[in-house]
C-alpha positions in Angstrom: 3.5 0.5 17.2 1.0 2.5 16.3 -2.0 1.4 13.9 -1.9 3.1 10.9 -4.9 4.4 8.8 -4.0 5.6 5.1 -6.0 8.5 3.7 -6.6 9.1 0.3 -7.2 12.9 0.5 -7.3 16.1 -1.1 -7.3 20.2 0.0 -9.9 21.3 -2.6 -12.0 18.9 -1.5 -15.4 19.6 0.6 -15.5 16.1 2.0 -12.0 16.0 2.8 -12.2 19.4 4.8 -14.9 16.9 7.4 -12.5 14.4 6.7 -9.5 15.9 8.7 -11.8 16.3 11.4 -12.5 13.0 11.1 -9.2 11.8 11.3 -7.9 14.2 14.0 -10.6 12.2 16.1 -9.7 8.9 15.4 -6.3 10.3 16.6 -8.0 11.0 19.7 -10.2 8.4 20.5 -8.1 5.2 19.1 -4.3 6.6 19.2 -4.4 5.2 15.4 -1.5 7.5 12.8 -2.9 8.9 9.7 -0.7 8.4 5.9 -2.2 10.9 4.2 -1.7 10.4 0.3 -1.9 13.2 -1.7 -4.8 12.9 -4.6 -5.6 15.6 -7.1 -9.2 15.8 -7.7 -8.5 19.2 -10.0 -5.4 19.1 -12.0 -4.1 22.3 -13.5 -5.8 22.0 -16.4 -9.0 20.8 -15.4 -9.3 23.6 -13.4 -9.1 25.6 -16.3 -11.8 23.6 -18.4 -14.1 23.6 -14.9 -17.2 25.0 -16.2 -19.9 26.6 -13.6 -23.0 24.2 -12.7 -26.7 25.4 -14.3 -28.5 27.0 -12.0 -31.3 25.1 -10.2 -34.8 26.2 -11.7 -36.5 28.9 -9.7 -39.6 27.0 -9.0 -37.7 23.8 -7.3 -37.4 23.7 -3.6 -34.5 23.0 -1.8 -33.1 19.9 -0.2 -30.2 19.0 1.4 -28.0 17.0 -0.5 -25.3 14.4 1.3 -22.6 17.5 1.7 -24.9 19.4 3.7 -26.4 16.7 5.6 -22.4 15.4 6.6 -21.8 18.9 7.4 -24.5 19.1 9.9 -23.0 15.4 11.5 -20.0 16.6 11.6 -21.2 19.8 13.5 -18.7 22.5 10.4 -20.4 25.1 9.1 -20.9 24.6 5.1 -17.8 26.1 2.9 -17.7 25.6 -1.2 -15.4 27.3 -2.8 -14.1 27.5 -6.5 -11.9 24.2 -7.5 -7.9 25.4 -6.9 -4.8 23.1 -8.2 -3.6 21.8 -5.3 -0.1 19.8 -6.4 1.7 22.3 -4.8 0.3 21.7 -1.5 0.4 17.8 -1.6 4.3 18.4 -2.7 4.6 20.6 0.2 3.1 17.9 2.8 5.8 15.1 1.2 8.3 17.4 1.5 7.4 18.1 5.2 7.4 14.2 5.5 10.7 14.0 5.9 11.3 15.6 9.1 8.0 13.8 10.5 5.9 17.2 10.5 3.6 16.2 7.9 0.3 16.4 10.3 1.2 19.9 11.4 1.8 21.4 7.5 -1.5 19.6 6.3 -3.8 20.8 9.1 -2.7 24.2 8.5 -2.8 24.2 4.4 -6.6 22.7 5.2 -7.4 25.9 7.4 -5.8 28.2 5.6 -7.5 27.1 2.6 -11.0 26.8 3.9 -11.3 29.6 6.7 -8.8 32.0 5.7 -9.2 32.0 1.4 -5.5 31.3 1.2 -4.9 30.6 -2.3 -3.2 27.1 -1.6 -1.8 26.8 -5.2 0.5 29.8 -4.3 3.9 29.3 -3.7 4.8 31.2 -1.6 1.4 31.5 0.1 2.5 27.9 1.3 5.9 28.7 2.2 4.2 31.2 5.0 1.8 28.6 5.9 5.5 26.5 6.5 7.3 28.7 8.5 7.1 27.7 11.8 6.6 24.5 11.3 10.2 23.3 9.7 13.5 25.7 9.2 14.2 24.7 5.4 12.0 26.7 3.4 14.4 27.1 0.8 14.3 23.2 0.5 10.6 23.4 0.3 10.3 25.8 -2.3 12.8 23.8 -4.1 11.2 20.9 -4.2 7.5 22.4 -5.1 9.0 24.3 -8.1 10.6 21.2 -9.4 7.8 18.7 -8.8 10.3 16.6 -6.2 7.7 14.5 -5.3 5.3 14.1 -8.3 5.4 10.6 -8.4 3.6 10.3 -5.2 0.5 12.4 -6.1 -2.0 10.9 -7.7 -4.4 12.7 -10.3 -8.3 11.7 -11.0 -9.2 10.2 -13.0 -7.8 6.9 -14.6 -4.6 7.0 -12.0 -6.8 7.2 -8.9 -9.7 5.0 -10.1 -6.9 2.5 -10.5 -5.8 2.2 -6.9 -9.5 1.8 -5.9 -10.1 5.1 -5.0 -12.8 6.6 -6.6 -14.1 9.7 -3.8 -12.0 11.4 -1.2 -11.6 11.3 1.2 -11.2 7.1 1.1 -9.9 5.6 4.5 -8.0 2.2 4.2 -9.8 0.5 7.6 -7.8 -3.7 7.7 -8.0 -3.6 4.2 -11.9 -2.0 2.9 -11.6 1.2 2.0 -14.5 3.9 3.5 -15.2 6.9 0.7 -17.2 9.6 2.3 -18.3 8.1 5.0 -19.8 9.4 8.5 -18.0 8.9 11.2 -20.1 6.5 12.6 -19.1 4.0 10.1 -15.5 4.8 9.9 -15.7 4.0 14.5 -17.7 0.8 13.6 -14.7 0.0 11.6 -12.0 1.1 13.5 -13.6 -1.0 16.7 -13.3 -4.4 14.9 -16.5 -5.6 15.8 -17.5 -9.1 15.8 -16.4 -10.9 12.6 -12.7 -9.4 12.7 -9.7 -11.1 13.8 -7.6 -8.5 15.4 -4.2 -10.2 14.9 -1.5 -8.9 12.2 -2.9 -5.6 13.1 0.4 -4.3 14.6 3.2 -6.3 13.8 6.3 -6.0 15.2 9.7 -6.9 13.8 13.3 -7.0 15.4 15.4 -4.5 15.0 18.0 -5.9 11.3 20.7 -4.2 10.0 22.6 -6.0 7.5 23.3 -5.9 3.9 20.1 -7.8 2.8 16.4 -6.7 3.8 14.6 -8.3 7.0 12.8 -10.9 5.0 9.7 -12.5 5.8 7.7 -15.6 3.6 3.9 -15.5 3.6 2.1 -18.1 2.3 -1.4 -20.5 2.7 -1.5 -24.0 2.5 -3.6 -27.1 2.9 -3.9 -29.2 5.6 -1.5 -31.5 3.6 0.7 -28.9 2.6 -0.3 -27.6 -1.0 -0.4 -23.9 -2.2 -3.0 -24.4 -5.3 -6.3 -26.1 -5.3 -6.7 -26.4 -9.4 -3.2 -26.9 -11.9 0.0 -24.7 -11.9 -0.6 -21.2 -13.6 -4.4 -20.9 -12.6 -5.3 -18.5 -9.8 -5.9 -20.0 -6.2 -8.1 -17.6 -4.6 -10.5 -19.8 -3.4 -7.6 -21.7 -1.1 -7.7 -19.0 1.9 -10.9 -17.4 3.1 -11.9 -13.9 3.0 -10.0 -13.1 7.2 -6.8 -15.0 5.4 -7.2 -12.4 2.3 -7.3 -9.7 5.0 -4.1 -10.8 6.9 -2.5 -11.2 3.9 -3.2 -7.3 3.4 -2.1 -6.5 7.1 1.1 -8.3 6.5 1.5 -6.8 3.7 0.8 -3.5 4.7 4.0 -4.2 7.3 6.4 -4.7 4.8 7.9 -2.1 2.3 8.4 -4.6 -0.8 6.6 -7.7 -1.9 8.4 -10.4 -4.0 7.0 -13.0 -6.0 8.1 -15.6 -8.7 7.1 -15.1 -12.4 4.8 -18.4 -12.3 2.4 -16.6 -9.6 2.9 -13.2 -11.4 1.5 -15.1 -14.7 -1.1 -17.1 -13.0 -3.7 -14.0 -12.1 -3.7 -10.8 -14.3 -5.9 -8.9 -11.3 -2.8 -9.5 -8.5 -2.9 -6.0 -6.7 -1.3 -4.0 -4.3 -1.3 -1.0 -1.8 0.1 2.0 -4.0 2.9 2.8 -2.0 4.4 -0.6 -2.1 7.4 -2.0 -4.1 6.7 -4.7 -6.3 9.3 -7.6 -7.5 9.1 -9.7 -9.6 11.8 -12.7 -10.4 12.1 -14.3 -13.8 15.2 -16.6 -14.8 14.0 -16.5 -18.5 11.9 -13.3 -18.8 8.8 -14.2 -18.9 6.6 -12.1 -17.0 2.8 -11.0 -17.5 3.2 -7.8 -18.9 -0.8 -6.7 -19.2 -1.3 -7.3 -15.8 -2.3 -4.9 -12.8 1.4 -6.0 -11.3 2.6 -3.5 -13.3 0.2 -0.9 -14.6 -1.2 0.3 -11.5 2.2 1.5 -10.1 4.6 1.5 -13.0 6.8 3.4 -11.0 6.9 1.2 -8.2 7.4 -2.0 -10.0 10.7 -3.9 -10.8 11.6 -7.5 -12.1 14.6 -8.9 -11.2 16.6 -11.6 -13.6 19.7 -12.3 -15.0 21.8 -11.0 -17.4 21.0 -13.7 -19.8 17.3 -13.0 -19.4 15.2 -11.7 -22.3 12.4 -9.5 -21.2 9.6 -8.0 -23.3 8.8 -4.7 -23.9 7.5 -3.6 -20.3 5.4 -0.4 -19.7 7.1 2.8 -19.1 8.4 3.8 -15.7 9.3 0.2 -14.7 12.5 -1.1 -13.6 14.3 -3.8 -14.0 17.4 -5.0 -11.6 19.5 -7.5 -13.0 21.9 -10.1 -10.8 23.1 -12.8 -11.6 24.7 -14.3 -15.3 22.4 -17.1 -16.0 20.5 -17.6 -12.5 19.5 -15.0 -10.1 22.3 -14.2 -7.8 19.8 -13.9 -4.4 22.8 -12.0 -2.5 22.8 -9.3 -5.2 19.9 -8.9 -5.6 18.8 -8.2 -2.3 21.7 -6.3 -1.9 20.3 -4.2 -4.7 17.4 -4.4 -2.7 18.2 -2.9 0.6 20.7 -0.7 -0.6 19.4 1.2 -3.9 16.2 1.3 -3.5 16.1 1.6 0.8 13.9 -1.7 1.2 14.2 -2.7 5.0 11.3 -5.3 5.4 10.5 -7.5 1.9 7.6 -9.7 1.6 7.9 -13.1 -0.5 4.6 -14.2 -1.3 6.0 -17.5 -3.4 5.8 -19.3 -5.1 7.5 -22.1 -4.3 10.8 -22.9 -5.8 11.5 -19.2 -4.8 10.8 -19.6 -1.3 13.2 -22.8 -1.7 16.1 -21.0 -3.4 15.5 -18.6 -0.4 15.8 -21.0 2.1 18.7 -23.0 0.4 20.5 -19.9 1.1 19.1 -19.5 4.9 17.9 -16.2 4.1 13.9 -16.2 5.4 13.9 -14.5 9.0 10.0 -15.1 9.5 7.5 -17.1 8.2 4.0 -16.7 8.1 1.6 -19.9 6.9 -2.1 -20.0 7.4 -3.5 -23.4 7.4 -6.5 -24.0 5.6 -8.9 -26.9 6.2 -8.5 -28.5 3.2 -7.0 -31.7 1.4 -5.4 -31.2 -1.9 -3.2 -34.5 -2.5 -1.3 -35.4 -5.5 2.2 -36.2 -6.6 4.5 -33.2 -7.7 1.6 -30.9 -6.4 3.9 -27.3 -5.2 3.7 -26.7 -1.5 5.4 -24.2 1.0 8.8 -24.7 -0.4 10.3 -27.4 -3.0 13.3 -27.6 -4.7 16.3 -30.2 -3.6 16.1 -31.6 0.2 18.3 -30.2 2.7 20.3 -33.0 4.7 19.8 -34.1 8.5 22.1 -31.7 9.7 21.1 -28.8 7.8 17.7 -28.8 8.6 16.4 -25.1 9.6 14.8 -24.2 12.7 12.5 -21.7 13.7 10.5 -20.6 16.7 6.8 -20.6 16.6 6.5 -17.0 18.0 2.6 -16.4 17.2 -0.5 -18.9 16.5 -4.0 -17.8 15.6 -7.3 -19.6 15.0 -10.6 -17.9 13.4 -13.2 -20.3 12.5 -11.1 -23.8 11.0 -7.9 -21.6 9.9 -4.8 -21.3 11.7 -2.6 -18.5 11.9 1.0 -19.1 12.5 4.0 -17.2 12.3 7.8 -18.9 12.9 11.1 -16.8 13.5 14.3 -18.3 12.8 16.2 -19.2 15.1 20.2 -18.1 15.2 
């Protein structure tokens, strides 16, 4: 499988025009595939309140600024041109996503925009710049006019400064991002010099088709098996280095959902993740950390799962919530729910856990993934991988250790069950 690089990008954008040229190379030169999500630097109306920069006094020479400079790197003659909304286009290019043609659309809309003066907020400027490239222009200029695909366009400023992206074009490189930068330091990156494991880079998962997602556990322990290094309910950060933080992201960013108890949603109010990724979160009760990142960077991509008898606060707009189960969680239903509403085919379970041990009750978890820190925690009634109720003898679970890492005094191992 292909590594993929994700691309924070915009048409309008002078950087992002080197950009594409940037990332058709690393095409080239490291076979890597590009998600390019759609960011608006110049909403409609900003455009419209986009006043025209002073003019530089007469007597000052001139100097080339950063754009010109990366220009001149990147060997492209220098373009500006007047700011232009661009959610048309971006809708266009997620609309082309579902027949796998996205690449094709977007490298023309970025030529047509900067070497042709195509007026890219046109629509039927961009159904030319289509045709050719899919047959259902009808569907195209279907979904532009009603905003299909709104919720996957991002607008500057507060939306995008919340998913870390604050300058496009921003490249997601093993989890650091890379804002306007040369393409020497977006190679260094993609070479994984010294200092970065290459494992979890590319994972690969067997092919599942049930009712239920493919379901993996992810987790960090100590050498004596604990998950937390201070009390229940405070963050634990600090147990897994900065490589486990990054395989953590690369595991992450091979899933399609992440699910985690309520006690680890409470216990950190700056728990993040990728924009495009589900979030679940469980709660028996309902109590869940509402002012928390979990939810207000990607409203619309968050849900919390509980039971009927569950009494939730008032949670921000745009979030879901799935309920199973009468006065526990009914783990078959929801799942169900899962895979088949909402099209979830790989879920992550990042604990804590007495989840993990509800899931295991059940003999759900396909693959596990624990790194082993070199640590002692000790202590009575301290959580660790799983708790909950001991299985007897002859339902103890199996699983085959299918991949085992070391970096420094961590261990990296990942189990599949066996059938």
């Amino acid at each position: 499988m292909a590594r993929i690089i994700p691309v924070a990008h915009d048409f309008v954008c002078e950087w992002c025009w080197i950009g594409l040229f940037q990332a058709k190379r690393m095409r080239r030169e490291f076979g890597v595939e590009i998600d390019w999500l759609g960011y608006e630097l110049f909403p409609a109306w900003l455009v419209e309140e986009k006043k025209p920069r002073e003019p530089m006094p007469p007597n000052k020479p001139l100097t080339p600024g950063r754009l010109t400079l990366a220009y001149e790197a990147a060997g492209i003659e220098p373009v500006r041109k007047p700011p232009v909304d661009s959610h048309a286009a971006h809708e266009a290019v997620e609309f082309a996503k579902l027949s796998g043609v996205q690449d094709r659309l977007l490298e023309r809309i970025y030529y047509a925009y900067w070497k042709e003066n195509v007026d890219i907020s046109d629509i039927d400027a961009l159904i030319s710049i289509a045709d050719g490239v899919f047959e259902d222009l009808e569907g195209l200029r279907e979904a532009i006019i009603s905003r299909k695909f709104a919720d996957k366009i991002t607008q500057f400023d507060e939306a995008a400064f919340a998913n870390g992206v604050y300058n496009v074009p921003t490249f997601w490189i093993d989890g650091q991002r890379y804002a306007e930068q040369p393409w020497s330091r977006l190679a260094t990156a993609l070479k994984q010099p010294e200092g970065v494991p290459d494992f979890y880079a590319n994972l690969n998962f067997p092919y599942f088709e049930g009712d239920r997602p493919y379901v993996l556990i992810n987790m960090v322990t100590t050498i004596d098996g604990k998950i937390l290094t201070g009390n229940r309910g405070e963050p634990v950060e600090d147990l897994g280095s900065k490589t486990d933080h990054l395989m953590m992201r690369r595991i992450q960013s091979a899933a399609e959902g992440v699910l985690i108890g309520a006690g680890a949603q409470r216990s950190s109010e700056r728990i993040w993740y990728p924009k495009n990724l589900y979030r679940f979160v469980v709660t028996r009760s309902g109590n869940v950390l509402v002012n928390s990142r979990f939810f207000t960077d990607a409203p619309e991509m968050a849900f919390v799962v509980c039971p009927e008898s569950a009494e939730l606060p008032e949670l921000p707009d745009n979030v879901r919530v799935a309920r199973a189960g009468k006065a526990d969680v009914d783990w078959s239903l929801a799942l169900s729910i899962v895979r088949s509403e909402i099209g979830i085919k790989r879920l992550l379970v990042e604990g804590g856990s007495e989840i993990n041990a509800q899931l295991f009750h059940l003999n759900i978890p396909d693959e596990l993934f624990l790194t082993l820190a070199p640590k002692i925690k000790l202590g009575e009634g301290v959580p660790t991988y799983a708790d909950g109720m001991p299985l007897p003898r002859e339902q103890v679970q199996k699983y085959d250790l299918i991949e085992e890492n070391r970096w420094g005094s961590e261990v990296f191992l990942r189990y599949r069950r066996l059938p």
